[in-house]
N, C-alpha and C positions, 0 to 999 in steps of 0.2 A: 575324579568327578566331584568329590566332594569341596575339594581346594577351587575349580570352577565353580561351584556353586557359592560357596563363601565369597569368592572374588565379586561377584553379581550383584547379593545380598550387601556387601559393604563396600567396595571401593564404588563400583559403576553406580547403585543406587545412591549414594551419596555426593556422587560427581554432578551425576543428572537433578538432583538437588538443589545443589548449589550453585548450578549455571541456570537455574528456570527460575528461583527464589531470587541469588544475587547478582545476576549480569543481564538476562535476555528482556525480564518481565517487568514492565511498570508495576509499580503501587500504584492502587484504588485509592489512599490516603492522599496522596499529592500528586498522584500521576509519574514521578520521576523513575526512574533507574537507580540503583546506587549510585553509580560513577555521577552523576545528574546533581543528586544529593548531598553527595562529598563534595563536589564544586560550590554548590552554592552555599555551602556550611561555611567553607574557608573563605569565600567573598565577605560572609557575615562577618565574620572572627576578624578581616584582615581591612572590613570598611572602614575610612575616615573622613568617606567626601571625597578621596582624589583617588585618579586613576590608579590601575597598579598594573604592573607591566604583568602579559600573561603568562610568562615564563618565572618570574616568583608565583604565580598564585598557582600555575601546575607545582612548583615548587614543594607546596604549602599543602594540597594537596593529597600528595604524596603520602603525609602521616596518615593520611586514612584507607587511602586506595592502594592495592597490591600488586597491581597488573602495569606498572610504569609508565613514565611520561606519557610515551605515543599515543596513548584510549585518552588520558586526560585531556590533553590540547586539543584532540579529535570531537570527543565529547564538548568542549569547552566553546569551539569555534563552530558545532551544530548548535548549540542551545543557545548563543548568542545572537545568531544569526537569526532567531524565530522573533528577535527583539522584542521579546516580554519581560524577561526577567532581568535581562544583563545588558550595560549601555555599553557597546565599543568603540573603540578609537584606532581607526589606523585601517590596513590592508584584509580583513577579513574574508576574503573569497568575494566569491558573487554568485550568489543562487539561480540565476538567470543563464550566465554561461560557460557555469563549472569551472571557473577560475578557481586553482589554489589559493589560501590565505599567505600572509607572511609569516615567518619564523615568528616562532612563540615571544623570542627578544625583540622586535619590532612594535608590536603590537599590543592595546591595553586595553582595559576592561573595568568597570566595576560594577553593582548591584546596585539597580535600579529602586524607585523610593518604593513600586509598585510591588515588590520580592518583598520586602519589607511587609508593607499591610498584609499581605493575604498568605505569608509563609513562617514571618518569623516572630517566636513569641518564648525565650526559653524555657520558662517559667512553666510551657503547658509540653514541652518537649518532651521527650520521651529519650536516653541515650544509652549508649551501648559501649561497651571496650571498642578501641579498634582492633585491626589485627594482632599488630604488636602487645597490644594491653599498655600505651603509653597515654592513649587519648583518647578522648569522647568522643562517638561520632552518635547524631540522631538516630534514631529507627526509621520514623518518618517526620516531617514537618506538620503542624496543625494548617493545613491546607484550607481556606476559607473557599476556595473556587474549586472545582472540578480540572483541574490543569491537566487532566489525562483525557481529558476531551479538545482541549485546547492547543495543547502541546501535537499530541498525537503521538505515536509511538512504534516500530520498527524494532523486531525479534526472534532470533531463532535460536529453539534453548533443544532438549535431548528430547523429540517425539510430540514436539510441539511450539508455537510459532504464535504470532501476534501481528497484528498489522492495523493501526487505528487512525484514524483520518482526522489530519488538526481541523479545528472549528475556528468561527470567528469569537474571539469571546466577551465579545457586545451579545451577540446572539445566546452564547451558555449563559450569562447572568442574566438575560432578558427569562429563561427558559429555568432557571433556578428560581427564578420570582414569581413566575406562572407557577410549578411546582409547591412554593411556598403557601401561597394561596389558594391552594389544593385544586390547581388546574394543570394541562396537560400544554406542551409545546412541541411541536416537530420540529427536529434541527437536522440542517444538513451540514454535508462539509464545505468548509473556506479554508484554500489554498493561497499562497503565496505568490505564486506564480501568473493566478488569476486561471482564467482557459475558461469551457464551457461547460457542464456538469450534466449528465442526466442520471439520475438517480431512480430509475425504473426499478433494477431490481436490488437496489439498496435496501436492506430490512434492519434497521434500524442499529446503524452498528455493524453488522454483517452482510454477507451477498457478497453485492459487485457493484464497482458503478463505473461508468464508461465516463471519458475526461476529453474533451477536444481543445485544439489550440482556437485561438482568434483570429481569424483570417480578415484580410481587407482586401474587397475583391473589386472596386471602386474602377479600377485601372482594368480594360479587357485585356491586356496585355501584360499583367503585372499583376503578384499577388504578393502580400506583405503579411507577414504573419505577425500580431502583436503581443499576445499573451501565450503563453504554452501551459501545456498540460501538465499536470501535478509528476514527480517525478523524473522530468525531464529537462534538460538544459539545451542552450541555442548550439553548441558541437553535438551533442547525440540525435535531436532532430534534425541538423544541417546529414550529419552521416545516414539517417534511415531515407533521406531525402535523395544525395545522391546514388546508394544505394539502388534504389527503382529507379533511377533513371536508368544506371548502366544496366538493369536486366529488360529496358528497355517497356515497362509498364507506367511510366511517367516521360513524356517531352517538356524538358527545359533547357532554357537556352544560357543561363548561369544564375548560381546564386550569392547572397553577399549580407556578411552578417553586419551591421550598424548598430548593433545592438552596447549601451550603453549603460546610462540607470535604467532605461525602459527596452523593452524588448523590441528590434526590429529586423527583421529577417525578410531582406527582400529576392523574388522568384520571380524573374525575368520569364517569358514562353516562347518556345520557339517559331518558327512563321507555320501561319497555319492553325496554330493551341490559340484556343483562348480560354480565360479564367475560368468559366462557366462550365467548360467543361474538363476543365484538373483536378476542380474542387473535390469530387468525390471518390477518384486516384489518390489525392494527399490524405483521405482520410482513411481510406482502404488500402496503399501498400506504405506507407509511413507513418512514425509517430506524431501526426498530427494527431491521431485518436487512439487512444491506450485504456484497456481495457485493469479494473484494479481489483482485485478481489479485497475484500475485507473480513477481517478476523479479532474480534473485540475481547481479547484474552489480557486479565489482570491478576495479579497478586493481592486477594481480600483474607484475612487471618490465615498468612503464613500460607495460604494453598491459590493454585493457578484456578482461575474459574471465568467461564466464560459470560460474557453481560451484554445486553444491552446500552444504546443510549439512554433511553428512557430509564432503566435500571443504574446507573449513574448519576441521573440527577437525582433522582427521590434517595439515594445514599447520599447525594451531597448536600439535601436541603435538609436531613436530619443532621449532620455532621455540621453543616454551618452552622445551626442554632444550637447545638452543644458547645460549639468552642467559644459560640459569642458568649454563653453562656456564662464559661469557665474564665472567661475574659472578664466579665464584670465581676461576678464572685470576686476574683484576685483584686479587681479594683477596690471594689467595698471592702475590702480586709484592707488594705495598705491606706486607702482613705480613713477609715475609720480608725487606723494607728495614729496615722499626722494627728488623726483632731482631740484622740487622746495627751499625747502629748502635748500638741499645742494646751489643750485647756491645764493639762499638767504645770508647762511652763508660766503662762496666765496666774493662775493661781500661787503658785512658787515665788515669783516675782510680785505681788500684788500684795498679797496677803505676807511677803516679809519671812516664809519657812525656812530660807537658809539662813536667819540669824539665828534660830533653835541649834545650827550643827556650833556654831563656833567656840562654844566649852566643850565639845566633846572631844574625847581621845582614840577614842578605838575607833576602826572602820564601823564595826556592829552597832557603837552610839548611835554613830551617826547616819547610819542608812536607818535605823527604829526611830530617830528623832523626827525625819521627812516624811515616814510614812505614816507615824502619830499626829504630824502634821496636817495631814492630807485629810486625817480621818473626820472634821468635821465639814466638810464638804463633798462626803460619799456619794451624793443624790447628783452632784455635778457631774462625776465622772461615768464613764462606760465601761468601766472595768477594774478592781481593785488595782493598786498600787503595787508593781514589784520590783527585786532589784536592780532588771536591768534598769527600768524607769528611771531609779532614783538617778543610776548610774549616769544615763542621760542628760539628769538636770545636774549632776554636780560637775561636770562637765561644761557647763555655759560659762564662757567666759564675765568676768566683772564687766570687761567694758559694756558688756550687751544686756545686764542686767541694769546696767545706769542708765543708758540708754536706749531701754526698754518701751517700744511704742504701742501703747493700747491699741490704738485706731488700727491699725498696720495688720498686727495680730485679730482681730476681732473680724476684720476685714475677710483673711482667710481663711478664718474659722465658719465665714458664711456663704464663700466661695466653695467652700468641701461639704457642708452641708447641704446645698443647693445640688452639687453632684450627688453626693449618695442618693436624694430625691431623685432624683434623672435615674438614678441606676436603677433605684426599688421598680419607678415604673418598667422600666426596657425589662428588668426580668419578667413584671407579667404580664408584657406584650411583646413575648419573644422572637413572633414572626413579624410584625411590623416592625421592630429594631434592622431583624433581618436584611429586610427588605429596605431599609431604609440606607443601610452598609452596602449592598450594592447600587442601589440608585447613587449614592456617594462616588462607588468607586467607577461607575458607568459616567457620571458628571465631569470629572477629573480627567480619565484617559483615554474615554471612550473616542473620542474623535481619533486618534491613534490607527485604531483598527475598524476603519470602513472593509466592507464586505465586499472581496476581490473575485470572487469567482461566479457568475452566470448560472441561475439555473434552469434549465431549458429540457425538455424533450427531444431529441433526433431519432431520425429511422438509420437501424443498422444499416450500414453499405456490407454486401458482400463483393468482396474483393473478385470473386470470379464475374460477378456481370459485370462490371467496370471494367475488369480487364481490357486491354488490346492485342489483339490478335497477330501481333505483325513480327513473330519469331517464326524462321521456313524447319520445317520438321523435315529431315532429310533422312534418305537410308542407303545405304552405300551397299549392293549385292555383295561386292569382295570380298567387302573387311568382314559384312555383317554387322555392321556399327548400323542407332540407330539414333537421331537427334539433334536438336537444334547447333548443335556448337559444332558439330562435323559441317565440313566444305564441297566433298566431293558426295556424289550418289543421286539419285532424284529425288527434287523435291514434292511431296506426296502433299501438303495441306499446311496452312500458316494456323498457326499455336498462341498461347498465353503461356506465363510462366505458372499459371494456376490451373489451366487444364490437365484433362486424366486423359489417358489414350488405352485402347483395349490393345495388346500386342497377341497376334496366335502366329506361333514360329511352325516349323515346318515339320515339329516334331510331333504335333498334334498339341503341344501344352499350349494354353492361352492364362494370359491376365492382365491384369487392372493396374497401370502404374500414373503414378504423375509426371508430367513430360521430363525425358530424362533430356540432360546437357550432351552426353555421350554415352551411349550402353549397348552393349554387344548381345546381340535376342539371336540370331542365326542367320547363316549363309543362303537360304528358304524362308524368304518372312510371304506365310500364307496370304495374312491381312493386318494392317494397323487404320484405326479410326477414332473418332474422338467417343470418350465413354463417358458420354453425359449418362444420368440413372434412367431417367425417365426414356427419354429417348432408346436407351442399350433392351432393356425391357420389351419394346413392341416390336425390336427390329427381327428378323429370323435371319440367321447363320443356316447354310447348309455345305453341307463337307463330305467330297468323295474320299473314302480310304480303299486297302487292297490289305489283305489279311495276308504278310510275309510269308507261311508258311504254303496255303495253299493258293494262295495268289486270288480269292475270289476279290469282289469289288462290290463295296456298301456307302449305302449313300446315309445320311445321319440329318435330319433338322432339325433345330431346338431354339432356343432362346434364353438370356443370360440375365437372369432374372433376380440374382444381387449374387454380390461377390465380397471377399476380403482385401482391401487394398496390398497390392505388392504378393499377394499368393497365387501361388500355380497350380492351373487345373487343366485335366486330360480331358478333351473333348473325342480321343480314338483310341482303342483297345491299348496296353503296351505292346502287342503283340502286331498290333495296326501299324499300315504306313499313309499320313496324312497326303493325297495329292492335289485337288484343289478343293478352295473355298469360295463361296458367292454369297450375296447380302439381298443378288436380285429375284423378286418371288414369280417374275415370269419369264422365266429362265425352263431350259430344258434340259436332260441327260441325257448326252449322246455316249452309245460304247459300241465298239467294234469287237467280234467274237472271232476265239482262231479258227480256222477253217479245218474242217471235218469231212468226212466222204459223204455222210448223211444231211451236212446242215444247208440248211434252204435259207435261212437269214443270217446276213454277215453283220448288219450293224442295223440299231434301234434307234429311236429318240424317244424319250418321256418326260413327260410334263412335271414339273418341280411339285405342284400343287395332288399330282397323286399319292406324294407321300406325305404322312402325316405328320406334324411340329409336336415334339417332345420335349421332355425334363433335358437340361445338357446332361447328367448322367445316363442317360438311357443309351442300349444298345443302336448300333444302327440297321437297316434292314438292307438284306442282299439284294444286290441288281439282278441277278439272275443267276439259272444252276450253271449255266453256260461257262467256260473260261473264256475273260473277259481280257483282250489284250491293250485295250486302249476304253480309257473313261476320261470323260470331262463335261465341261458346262458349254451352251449354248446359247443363242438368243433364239434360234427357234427350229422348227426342223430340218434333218439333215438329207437332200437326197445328191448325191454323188458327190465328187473331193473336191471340186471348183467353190458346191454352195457350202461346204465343211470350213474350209479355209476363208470365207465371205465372213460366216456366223463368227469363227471364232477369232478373227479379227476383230469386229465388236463386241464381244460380249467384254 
């Protein structure tokens, strides 16, 4: 027990660790995955402007990620594909009709100038060993955009899961601007694929939201689907398509995918269909409409926690003005070096300090002689003189001292002063800088990503009222077989493939199934009818039984007032034997008594309505003290065996 508990406490806790932290869960920081993040590190490491084949950059890869090729290229060819961050060249699949990419040696790739601005900065990086402890890999990148909004992201780690819906992300920095300016923006999602959206019960990040294709119904005879729903491609829609036709809840007469750069999937009808009315079959028994749950789960300090949209951006409009932050800081320090030295060099050259070193001997002279130098011009400089400095200037070659151009220098000395000025301001207008860094980057590639998806309101369809009825529900006595896909037996009532049927067999048990294909209920089927709720609730059931043992004869009425789908329920004693059943409430009990030397009445009739409609578990009530050789149902009263055999013909 104890070695099980230690197993728990350290391998499995530490498993489920390391598959929710480094594989399943985006970072809040950048939005990416690991494997995400090691691709675009070696993109960085391995740019020069030209393509690079993606079978070297899996390659390359490799030094940081543990898990082999196959996640790489996999990873590689999904985040490419969202063309934001990565440009490709060549065969990369097609999101539209789940085409495979080509082999990783085929095909090339490099990092876009846009990965650049809003990802890579090393200097504010943050880095880690890799596995091996050979190389560096980031923790996360200084992310300027919210890309876990953007991106979206797809996860299933030990006891918990992720599901986040890409954005347009014109729309995210329109919405991180609003945020900046301490206003509020609704965002929804923008898919790829385009389709129709309604986002009822989307909460902001979480819920659900329903996704439909784009139909073109122009043609009464012809419907073309244009756009599809998030999720989906034109082979697993073509399949849920055919699919209801052959269970016979969709008529068409064939379909045919054209589908190219742009989605077109055209649905011929058969004679008789028209458009107008398929439309709501394709969206009720195929994926035309798909229903998505959402689950807005990230990686923020090291722990899974669940967010909001809204809770995203306002982390991303603090995080964007600290990196812009940390961005000028570094600026102003490396500008303010150049103009050190530049006025170092200025002065060194002008004023003639390197003719003070040339009697000197030692190193020591001569780095004290440049900087006894310097010392009457302290009030010029920004910061005393040190060795590296000197080091610096003693380093300039002669030619570039002879040919030393004042203007040239002075020039840049007031080009970097003019910046530092830009910088002082943007640090203390840190959200107009902001803000002015996305309008920048909205200018530049925002035409790129126009907003593909529709957002609309629609009414559920339920697939059962659309239905069509025109499956024959059959029941064979012989076999005792009971449903649509059997041939021989009578057929009792035409069906949907979504309706329920009440089955009571002959053993007394009754229930609630969905229409079966083929299913064996008994060689005695009392009754089968369709088991709408509403409808099954007002109808009344009543049922002659005969108690096995002393053979009386009880008649039972009730009503089935909810039930458990697919469970079985005694509607007559175990001890009971079920003989018939009726649904009609003006119906009557005819029974025949055995004959006796005293009895004066051989057979009765009574009225269905004197006995009273009970719970279905309730006992049922004797027909009489009489033994009773013959009971059944009538349509009305019985007097001699001509009008017997009349009545129980109809009933």
């Amino acid at each position: 027990m104890t070695y099980i508990t230690n197993l728990y406490q350290t391998n499995f806790l530490e498993y489920a660790s390391y598959v929710i932290k480094d594989r399943a869960i985006p970072h809040l920081d950048d939005g990416l995955k690991p494997v995400q993040r090691r691709i675009l590190h070696s993109l960085f490491e391995m740019d020069d402007g030209k393509f690079h084949k993606v079978a070297n950059v899996v390659g390359h890869c490799m030094k940081y990620h543990p898990h082999g090729d196959a996640s790489i290229y996999e990873a590689l060819v999904n985040l490419a594909n969202k063309e934001l961050l990565i440009e490709k060249q060549g065969n990369f699949g097609n999101i539209f009709t789940g085409d495979a990419p080509s082999a990783a040696r085929y095909i090339e790739c490099r990092v876009l100038p846009l990965a650049k601005e809003i990802l890579y900065n090393p200097e504010l990086t943050q880095y880690e060993d890799s596995y091996d402890g050979r190389n560096k890999e980031p923790v996360t990148f200084p992310a300027k955009i919210p890309l876990v909004l953007i991106l979206g992201a797809e996860g299933i780690a030990v006891g918990m899961s992720t599901r986040i819906l890409p954005h347009n992300p014109v729309e995210v920095m329109e919405a991180l601007k609003a945020r900046l300016r301490g206003k509020k923006a609704t965002l929804y999602p923008d898919f790829p694929t385009g389709g129709i959206l309604d986002v009822t019960d989307y909460q902001d990040g979480n819920g659900k939201v329903r996704v439909r294709a784009k139909l073109d119904t122009s043609d009464p005879k012809r419907i073309v689907i244009r756009e599809l729903p998030y999720g989906c491609t034109t082979e697993s829609l073509i399949a849920s398509i055919e699919a209801a036709a052959r269970k016979g809840v969709l008529k068409i007469a064939s379909i045919n995918d054209f589908t190219t750069e742009e989605v077109e999937i055209e649905i011929k009808l058969a004679r008789g269909t028209y458009s107008k009315d398929v439309v709501d079959s394709l969206y009720a028994f195929t994926d035309c409409e798909v229903s998505i749950p959402v689950n807005l789960l990230v990686i923020k300090d090291k722990t899974p926690i669940q967010m909001t949209v809204g809770e995203v951006i306002d982390y991303h409009a603090g995080r964007l003005t600290e990196i812009l932050k940390q961005e000028l800081v570094l600026e102003q320090k490396t500008l303010l070096d150049r103009l050190h030295i530049r006025t170092l060099e200025q002065i060194f050259v002008e004023e003639r300090i390197y003719k003070k070193i040339e009697e000197k001997r030692t190193a020591e002279t001569v780095v004290k002689a440049v900087i006894d130098g310097f010392k009457p011009f302290s009030k010029q400089l920004f910061r005393p003189v040190t060795e590296e400095d000197v080091d610096k200037l003693l380093k300039i070659p002669i030619r570039r001292i002879s040919l030393y151009d004042m203007q040239k220098n002075k020039k840049e000395m007031e080009e970097i002063k003019a910046r530092l000025k830009e910088i002082k301001y943007h640090l203390s207008h840190l959200v107009d800088y902001a803000v002015s860094f996305l309008d920048g980057i909205i200018d530049r590639y925002g035409k790129r990503f126009p907003r593909r998806t529709t957002i609309k309101s629609f009414k559920k369809i339920d697939a059962r009222e659309v239905a069509v009825k025109n499956l024959k529900l059959r029941y064979d006595e012989e076999s005792g077989y009971l449903g649509y896909g059997i041939t021989s037996g009578t057929v009792l009532f035409e069906v949907s493939p979504f309706d329920r049927v009440l089955i009571v067999r002959g053993s007394g048990v009754f229930s609630v199934q969905n229409v079966p294909e083929k299913l064996f209920v008994d060689k005695h089927l009392l009754y089968c009818g369709e088991a709408d709720k509403e409808r099954l609730s007002q109808k009344v059931f009543s049922v002659l039984y005969r108690m096995k043992d002393s053979g009386q004869a009880f008649i039972k009425r009730f009503r089935i007032e909810g039930y458990i789908l697919d469970k079985a329920y005694e509607v007559v004693p175990p001890e009971g034997e079920a003989l018939h059943l009726t649904t009609k409430e003006d119906a009557f009990v005819y029974v025949k008594y055995e004959k006796t030397p005293r009895s004066k009445i051989e057979e009765e009739t009574f009225p269905l309505k004197k006995f009273p409609v009970k719970n279905v578990r309730s006992a049922g009530r004797r027909l009489s003290s009489k033994t009773i050789i013959t009971a059944r149902f009538v349509k009305g009263i019985v007097k001699g065996k001509e009008k017997l055999k009349e009545l129980e013909e109809k009933t």
